[in-house]
N, CA and C of each residue as an Amber inpcrd file, in Angstrom:
protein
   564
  -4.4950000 -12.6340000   0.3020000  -3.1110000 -13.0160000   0.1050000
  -2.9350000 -13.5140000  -1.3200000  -2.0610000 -13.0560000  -2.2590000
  -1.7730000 -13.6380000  -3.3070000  -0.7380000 -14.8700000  -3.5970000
  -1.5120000 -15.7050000  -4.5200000  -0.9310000 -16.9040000  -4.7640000
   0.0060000 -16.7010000  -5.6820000   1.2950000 -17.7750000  -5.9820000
   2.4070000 -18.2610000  -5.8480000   2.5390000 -18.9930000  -6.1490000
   2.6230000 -19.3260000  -8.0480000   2.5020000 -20.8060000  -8.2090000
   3.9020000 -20.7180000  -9.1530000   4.3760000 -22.1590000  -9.3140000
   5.7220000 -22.3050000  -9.6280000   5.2210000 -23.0290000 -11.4220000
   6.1240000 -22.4820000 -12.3070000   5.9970000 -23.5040000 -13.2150000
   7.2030000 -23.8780000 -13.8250000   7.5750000 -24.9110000 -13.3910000
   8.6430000 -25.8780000 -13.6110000   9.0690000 -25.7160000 -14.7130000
   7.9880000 -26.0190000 -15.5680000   8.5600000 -25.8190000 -17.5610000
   9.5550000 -25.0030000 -17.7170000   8.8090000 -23.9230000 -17.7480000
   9.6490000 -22.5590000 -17.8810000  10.7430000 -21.7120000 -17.0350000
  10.7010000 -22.6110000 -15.6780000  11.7370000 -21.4150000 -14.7850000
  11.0700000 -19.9740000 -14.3440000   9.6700000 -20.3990000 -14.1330000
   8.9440000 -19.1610000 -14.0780000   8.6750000 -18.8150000 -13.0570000
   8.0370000 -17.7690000 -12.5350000   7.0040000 -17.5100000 -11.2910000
   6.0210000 -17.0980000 -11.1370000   4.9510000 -17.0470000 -11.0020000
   3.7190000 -16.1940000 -11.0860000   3.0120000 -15.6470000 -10.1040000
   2.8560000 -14.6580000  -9.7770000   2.0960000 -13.6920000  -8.1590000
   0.5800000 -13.5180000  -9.4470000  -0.8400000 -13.9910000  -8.6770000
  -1.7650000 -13.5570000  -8.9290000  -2.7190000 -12.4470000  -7.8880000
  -3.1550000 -11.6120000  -7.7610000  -3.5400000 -10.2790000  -7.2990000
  -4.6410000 -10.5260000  -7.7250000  -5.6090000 -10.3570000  -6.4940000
  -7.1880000 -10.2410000  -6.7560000  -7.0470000  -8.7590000  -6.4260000
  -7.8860000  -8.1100000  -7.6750000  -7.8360000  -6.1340000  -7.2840000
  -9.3390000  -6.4590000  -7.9580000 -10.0950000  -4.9760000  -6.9360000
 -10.9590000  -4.8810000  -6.9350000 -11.8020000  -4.1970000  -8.3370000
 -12.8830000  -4.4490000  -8.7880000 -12.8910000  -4.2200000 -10.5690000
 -13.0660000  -2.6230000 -10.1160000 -13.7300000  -2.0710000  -9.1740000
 -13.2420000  -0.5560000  -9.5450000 -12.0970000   0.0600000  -9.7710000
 -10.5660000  -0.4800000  -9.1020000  -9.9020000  -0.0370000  -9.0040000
  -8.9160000  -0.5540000 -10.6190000  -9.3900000  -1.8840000 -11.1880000
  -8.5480000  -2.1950000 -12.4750000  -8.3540000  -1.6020000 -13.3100000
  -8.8580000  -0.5770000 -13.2390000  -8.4290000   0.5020000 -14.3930000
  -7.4810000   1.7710000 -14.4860000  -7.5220000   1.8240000 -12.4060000
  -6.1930000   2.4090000 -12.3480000  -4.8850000   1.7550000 -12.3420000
  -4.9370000  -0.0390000 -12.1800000  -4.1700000  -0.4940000 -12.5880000
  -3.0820000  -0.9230000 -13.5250000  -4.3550000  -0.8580000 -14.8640000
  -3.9070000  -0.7220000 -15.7100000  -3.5570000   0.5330000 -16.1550000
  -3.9010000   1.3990000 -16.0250000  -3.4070000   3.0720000 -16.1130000
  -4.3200000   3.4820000 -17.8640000  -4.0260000   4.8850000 -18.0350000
  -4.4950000   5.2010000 -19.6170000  -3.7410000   4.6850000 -20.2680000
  -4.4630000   4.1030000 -20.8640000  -3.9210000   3.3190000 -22.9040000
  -2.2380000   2.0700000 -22.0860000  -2.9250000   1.7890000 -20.7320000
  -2.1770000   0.8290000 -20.6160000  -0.2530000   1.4570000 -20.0880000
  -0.6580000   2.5720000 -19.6310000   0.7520000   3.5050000 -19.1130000
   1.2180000   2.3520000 -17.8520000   0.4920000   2.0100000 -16.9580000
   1.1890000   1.5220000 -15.7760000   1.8540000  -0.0530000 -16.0830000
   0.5030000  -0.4700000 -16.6900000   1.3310000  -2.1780000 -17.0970000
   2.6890000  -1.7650000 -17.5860000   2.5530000  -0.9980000 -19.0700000
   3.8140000  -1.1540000 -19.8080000   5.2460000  -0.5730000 -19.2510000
   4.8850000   0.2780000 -17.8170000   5.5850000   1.0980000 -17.4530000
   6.5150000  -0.2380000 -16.5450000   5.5880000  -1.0250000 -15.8050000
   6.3390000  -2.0380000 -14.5460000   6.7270000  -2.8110000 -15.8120000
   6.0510000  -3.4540000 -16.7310000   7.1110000  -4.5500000 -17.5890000
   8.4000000  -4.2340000 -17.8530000   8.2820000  -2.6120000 -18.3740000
   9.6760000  -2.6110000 -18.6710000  10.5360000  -1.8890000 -18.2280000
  10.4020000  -1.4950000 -17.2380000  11.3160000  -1.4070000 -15.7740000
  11.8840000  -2.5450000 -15.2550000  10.8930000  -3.7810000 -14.8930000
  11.4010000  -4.6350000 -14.2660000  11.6440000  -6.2780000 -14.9050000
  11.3270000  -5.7270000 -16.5830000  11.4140000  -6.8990000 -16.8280000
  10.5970000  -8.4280000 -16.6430000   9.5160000  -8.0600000 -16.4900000
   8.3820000  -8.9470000 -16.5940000   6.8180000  -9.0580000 -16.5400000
   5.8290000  -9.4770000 -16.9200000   5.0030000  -9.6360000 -17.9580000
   3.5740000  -9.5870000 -16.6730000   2.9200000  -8.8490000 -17.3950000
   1.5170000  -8.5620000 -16.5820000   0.5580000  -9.1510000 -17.7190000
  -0.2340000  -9.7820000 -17.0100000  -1.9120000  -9.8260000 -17.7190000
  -2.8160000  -9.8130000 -16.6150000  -4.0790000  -9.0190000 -17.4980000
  -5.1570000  -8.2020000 -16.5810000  -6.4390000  -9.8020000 -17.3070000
  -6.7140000 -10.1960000 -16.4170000  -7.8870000 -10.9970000 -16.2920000
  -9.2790000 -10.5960000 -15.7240000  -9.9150000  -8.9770000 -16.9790000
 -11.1200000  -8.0870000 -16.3210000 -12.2190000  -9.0020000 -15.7520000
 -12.1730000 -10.4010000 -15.9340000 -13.4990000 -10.8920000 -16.1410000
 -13.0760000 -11.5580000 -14.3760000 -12.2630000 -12.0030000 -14.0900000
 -12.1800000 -12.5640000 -12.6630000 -11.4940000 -11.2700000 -11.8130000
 -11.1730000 -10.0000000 -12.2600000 -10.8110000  -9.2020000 -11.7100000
  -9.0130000  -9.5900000 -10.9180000  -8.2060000  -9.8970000 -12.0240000
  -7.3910000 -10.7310000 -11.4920000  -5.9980000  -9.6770000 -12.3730000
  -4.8620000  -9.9550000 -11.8370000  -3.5150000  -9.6630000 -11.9740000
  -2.5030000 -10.3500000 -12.1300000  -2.4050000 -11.0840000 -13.4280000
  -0.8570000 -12.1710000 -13.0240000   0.1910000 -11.3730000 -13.6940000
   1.3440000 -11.6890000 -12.1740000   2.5130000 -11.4710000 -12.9320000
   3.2690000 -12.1760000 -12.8930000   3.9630000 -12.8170000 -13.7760000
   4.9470000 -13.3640000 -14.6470000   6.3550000 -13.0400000 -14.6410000
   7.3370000 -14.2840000 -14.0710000   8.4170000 -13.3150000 -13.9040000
   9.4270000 -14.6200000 -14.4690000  10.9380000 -14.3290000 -14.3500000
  11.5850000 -15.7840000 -14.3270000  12.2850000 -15.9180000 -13.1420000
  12.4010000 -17.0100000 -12.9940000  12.9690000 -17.2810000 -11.2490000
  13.8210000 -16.8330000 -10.4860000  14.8530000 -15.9710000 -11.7060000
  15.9000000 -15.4350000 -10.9090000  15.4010000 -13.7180000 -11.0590000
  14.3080000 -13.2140000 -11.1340000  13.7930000 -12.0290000 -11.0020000
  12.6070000 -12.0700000 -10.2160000  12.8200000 -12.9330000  -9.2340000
  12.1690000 -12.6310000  -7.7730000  11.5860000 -11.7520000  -7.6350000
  12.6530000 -10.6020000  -7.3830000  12.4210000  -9.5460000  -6.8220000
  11.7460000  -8.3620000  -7.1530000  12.1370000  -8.5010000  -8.9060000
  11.2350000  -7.7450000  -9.4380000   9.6400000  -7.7410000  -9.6240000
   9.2630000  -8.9140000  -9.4340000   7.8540000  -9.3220000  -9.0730000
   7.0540000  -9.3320000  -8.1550000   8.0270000  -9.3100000  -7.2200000
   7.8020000  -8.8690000  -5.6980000   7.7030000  -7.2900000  -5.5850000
   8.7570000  -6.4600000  -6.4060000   8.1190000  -4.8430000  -6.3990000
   6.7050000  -5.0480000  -7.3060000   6.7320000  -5.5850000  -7.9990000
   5.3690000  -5.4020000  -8.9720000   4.0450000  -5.5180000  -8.5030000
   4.0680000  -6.9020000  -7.6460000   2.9550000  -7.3380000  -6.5980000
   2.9960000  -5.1380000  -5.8330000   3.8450000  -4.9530000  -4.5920000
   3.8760000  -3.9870000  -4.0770000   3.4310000  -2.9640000  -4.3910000
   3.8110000  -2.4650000  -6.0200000   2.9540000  -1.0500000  -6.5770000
   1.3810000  -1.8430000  -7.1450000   1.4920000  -2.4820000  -7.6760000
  -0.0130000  -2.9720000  -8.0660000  -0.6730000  -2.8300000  -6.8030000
  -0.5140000  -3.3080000  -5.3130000  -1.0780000  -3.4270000  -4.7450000
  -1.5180000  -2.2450000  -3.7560000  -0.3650000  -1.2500000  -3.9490000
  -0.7610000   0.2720000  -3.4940000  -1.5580000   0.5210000  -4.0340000
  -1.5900000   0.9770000  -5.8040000  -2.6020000   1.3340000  -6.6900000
  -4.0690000   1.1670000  -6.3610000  -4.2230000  -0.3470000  -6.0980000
  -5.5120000  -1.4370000  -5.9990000  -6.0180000  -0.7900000  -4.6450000
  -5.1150000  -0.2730000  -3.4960000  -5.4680000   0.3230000  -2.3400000
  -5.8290000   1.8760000  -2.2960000  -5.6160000   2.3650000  -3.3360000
  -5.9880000   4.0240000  -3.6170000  -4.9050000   4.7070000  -3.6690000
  -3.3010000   4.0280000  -3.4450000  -2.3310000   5.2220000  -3.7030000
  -1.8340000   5.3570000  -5.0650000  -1.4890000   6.5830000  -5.6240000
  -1.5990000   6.7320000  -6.9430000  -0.5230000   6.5400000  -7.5180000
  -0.5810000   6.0560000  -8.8220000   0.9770000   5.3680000  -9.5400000
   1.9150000   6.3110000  -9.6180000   1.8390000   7.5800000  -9.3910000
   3.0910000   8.4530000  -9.0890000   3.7130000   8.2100000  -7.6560000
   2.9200000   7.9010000  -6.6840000   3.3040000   8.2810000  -5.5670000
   3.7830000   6.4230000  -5.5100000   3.2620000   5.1130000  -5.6950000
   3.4510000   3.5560000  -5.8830000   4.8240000   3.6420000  -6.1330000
   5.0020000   4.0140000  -7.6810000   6.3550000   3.9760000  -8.2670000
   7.4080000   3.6990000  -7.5210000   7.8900000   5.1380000  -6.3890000
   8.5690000   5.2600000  -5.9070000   8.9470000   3.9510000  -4.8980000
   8.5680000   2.7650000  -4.7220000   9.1840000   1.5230000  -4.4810000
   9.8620000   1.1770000  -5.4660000  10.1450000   1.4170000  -6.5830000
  11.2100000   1.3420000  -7.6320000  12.4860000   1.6090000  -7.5980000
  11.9730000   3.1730000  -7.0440000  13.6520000   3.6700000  -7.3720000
  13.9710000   3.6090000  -5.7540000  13.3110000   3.2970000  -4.5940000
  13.5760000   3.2880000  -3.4190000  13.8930000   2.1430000  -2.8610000
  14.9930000   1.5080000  -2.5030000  14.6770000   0.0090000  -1.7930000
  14.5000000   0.1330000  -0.7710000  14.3140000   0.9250000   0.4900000
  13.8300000   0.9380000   1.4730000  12.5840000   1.4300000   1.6020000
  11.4190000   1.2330000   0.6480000  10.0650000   1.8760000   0.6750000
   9.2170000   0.5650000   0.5960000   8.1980000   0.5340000   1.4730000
   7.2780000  -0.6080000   1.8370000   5.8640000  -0.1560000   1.4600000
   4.9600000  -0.8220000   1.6450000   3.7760000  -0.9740000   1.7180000
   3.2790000  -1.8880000   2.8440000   2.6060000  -1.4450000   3.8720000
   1.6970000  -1.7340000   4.4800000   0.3400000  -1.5390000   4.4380000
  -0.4450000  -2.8030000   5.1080000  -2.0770000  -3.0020000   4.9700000
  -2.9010000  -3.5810000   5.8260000  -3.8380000  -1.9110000   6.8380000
  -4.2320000  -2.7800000   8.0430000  -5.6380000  -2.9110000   7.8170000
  -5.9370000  -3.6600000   7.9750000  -7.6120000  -4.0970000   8.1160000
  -8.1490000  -3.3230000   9.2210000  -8.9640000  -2.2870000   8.7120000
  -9.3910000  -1.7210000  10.4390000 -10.7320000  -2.1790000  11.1590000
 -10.8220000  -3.0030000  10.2960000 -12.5290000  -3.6470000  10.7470000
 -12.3070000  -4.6740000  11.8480000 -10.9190000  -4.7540000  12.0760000
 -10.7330000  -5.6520000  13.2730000 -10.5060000  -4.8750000  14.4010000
 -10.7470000  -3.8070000  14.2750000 -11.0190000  -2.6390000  15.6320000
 -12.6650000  -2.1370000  15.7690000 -13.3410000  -2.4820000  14.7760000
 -14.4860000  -2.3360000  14.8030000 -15.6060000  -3.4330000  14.7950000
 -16.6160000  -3.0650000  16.0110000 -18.0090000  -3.9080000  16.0500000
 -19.0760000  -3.8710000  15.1650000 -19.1340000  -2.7320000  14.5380000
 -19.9230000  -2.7730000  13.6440000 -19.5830000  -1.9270000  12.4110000
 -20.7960000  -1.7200000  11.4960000 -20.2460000  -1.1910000  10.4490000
 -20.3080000   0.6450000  10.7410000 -21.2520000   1.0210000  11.8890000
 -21.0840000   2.3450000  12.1350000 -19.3210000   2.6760000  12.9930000
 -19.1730000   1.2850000  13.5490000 -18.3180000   1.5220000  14.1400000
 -16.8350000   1.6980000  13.4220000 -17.3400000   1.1340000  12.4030000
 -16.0540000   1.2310000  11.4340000 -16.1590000   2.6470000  10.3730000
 -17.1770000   2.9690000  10.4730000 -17.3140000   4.7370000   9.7990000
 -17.1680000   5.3630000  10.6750000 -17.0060000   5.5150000  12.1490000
 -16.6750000   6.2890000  12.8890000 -14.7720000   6.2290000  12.8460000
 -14.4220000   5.1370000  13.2850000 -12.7840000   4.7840000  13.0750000
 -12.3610000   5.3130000  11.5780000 -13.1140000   5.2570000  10.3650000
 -12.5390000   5.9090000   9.2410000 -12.5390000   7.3800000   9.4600000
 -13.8040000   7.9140000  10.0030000 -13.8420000   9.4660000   9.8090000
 -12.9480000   9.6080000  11.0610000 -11.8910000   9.0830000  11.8410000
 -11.3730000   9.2220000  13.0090000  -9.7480000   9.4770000  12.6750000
  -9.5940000   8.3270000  11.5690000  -8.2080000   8.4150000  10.6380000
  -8.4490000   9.2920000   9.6820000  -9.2620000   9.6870000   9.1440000
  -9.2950000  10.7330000   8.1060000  -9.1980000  12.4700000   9.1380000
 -10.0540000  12.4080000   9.8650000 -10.0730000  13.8610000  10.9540000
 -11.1620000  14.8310000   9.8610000 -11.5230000  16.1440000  10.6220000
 -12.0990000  16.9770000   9.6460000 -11.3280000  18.0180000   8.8670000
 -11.8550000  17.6070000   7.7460000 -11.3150000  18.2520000   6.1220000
  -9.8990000  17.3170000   5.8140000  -9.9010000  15.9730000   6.5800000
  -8.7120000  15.1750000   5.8810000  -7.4900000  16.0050000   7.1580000
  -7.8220000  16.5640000   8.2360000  -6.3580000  16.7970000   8.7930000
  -5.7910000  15.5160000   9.2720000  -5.9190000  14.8670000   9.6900000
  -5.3310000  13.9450000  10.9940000  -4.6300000  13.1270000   9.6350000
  -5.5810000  12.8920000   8.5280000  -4.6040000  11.7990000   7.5510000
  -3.1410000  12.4580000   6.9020000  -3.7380000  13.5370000   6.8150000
  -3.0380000  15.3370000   6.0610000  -1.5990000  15.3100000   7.3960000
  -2.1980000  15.0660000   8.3660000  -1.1820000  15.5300000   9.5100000
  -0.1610000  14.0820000   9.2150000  -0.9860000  13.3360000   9.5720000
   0.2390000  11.8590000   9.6080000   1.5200000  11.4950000   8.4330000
   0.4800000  11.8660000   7.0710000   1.7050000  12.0180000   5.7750000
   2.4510000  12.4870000   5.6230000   2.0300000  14.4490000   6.0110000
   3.4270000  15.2920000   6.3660000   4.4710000  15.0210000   7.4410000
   3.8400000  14.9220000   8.5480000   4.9120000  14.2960000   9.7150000
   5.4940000  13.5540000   9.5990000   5.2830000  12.3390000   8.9300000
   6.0390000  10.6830000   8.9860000   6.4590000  10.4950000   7.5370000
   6.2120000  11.8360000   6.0670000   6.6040000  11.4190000   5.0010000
   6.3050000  10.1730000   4.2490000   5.1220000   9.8550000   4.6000000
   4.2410000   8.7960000   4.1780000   3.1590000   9.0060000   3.2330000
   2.9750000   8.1140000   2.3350000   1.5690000   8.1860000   1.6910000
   0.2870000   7.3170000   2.0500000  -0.5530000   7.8730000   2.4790000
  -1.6560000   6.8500000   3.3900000  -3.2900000   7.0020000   2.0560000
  -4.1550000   6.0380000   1.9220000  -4.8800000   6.1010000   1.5570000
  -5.9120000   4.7610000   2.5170000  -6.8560000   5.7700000   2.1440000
  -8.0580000   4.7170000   3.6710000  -9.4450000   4.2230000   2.2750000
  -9.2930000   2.9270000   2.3680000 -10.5980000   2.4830000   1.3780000
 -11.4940000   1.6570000   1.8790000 -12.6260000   1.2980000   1.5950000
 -13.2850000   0.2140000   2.1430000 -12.9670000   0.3820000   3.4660000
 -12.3230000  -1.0020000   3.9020000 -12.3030000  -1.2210000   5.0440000
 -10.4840000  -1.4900000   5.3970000  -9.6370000  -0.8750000   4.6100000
  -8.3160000  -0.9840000   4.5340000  -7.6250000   0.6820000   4.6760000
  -6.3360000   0.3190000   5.3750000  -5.5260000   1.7560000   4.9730000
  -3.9630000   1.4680000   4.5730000  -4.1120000   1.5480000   3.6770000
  -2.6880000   1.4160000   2.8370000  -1.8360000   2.7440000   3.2450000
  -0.4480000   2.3610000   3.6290000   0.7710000   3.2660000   3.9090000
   1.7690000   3.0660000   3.2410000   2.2560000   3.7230000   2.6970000
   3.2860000   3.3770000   1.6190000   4.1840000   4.2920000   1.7790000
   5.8300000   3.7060000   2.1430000   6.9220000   5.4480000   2.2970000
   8.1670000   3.6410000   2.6990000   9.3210000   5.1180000   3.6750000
  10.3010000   4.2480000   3.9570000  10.1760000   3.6570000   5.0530000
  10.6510000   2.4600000   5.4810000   9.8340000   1.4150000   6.1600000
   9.8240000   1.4890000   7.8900000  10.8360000   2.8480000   8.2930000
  10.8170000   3.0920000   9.6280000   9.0030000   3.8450000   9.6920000
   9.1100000   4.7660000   8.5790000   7.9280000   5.9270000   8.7100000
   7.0050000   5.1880000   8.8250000   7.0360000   3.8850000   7.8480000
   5.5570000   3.4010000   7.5500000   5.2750000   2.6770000   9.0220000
   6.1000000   2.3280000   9.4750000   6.0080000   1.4920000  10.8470000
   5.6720000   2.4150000  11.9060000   6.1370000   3.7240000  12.0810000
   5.3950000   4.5820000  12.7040000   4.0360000   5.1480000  12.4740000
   3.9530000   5.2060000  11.2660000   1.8850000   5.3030000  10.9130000
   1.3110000   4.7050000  11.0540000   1.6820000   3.3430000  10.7020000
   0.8830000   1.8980000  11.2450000   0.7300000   1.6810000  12.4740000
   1.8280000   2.0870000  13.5420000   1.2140000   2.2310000  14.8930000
   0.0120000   3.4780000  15.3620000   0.5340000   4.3610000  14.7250000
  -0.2300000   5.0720000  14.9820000  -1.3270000   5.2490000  14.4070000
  -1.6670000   4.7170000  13.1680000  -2.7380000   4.1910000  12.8380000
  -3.7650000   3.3930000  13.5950000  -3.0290000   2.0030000  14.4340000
  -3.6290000   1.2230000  14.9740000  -3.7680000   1.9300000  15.9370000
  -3.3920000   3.0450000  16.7270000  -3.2900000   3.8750000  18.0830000
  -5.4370000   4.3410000  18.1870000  -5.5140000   4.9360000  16.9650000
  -6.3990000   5.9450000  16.4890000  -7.6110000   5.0300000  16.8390000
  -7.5740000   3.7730000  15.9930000  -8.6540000   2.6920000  15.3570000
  -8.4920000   2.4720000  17.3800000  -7.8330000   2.3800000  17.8400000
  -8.0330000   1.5710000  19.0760000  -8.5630000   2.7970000  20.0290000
  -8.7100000   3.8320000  20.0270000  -9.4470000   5.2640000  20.4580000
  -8.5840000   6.0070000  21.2270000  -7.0010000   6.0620000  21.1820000
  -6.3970000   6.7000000  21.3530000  -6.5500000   8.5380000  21.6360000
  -6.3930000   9.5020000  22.0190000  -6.5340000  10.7230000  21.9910000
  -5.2180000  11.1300000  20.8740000  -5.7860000  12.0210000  20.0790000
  -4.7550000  12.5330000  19.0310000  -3.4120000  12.9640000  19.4980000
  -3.6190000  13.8440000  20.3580000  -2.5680000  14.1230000  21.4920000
  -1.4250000  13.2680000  21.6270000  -2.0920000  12.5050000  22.4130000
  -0.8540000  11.0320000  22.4760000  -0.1570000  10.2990000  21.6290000
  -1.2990000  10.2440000  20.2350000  -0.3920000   9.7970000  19.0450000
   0.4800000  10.8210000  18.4120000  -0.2020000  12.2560000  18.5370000
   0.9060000  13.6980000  17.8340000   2.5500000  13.6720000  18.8720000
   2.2870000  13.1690000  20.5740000   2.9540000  13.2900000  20.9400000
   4.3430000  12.4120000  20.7350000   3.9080000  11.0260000  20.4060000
   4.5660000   9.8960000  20.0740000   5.1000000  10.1790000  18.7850000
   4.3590000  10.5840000  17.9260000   5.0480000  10.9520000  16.3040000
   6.2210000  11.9060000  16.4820000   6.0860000  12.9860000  17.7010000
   7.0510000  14.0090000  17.2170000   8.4830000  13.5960000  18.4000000
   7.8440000  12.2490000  18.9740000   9.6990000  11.4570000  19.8290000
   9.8880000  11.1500000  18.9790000   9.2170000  10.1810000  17.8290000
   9.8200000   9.6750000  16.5570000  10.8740000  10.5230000  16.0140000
   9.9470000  11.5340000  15.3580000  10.7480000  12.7110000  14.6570000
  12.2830000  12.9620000  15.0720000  12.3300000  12.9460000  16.6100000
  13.4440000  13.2720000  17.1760000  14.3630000  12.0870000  16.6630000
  13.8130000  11.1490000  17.2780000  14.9520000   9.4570000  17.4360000
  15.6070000   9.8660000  15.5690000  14.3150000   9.9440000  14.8370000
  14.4790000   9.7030000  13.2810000  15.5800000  10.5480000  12.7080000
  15.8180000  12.2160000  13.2300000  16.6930000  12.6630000  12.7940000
  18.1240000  12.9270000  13.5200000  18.2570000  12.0790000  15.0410000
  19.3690000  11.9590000  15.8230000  20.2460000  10.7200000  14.3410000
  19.2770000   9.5850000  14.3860000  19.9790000   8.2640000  13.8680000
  19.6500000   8.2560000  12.1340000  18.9410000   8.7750000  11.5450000
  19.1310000   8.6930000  10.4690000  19.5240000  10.0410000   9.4330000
């Protein structure tokens, strides 16, 4: 969980992001493309702290929100989804990020490489299947699977995410995705 510290002086805010040192470099992007890209979009200030593997961002108090998207794509990135596909919480206000721990469906650590190769499927279908169907971007790392889209879809992958990790038959979750589909294009 990232901290949230207030500094009075200035009228400031600060979100710090622990990202993992493999991934800080897609954070920062080439020659520094992604920092400079969220500063000046949203108007406030990143520093990369390589040595604690750390992310502060810097905002002023009445740009909340923009720091709050910033935390969101940094934190896709840091999860494996790529700053083309992150972005799009920018120009989208109904696009989320979700993040499930799947090691809390698993006893062990085989048990948790079985549940990954279970969400992934063979040659990547089942992950391949869930993105196209639900218009989602999913990336599975470590022991996390980041979903990132609009926030009905993502709420439908995340169940069905958790469906999979809990040993669900594909079936039942393909079957449940495609009532979605229905409800999704009656009402939206």
């Amino acid at each position: 969980m990232p901290k949230v510290a207030e500094n009075s002086k200035e009228d400031k805010i600060t979100i710090v992001l622990s990202v993992d040192e493999d991934r800080l470099g897609a954070v920062i992007g080439t020659k520094g493309r992604v920092e400079k890209y969220l500063e000046k979009s949203l108007g406030i200030v990143i520093k990369i702290d390589s040595e604690k593997s750390k992310v502060i961002i810097t905002a002023d108090r009445g740009n909340v929100e923009a720091a709050l998207k910033a935390r969101m794509v940094i934190e896709a990135i840091a999860n494996g989804i790529s700053f083309e596909d992150s972005k799009k919480v920018l120009e989208n206000p109904d696009y989320t990020l979700e993040i499930i721990d799947i090691s809390e469906y698993a006893r062990s650590k085989r048990d948790l490489m079985r549940i990954k190769a279970r969400l992934i499927g063979k040659q990547g279908k089942i992950k391949t299947l869930l993105e196209d169907e639900l218009n989602v971007k999913i990336a599975i790392r470590n022991k996390y699977v980041a979903i990132l889209g609009r926030y009905q879809d993502v709420m439908m992958a995340k169940e069905a995410v958790q469906a999979i990790c809990r040993g669900s038959k594909y079936g039942r979750v393909l079957k449940k995705i495609e009532n979605y589909k229905i409800m999704r294009n009656i009402y939206y």
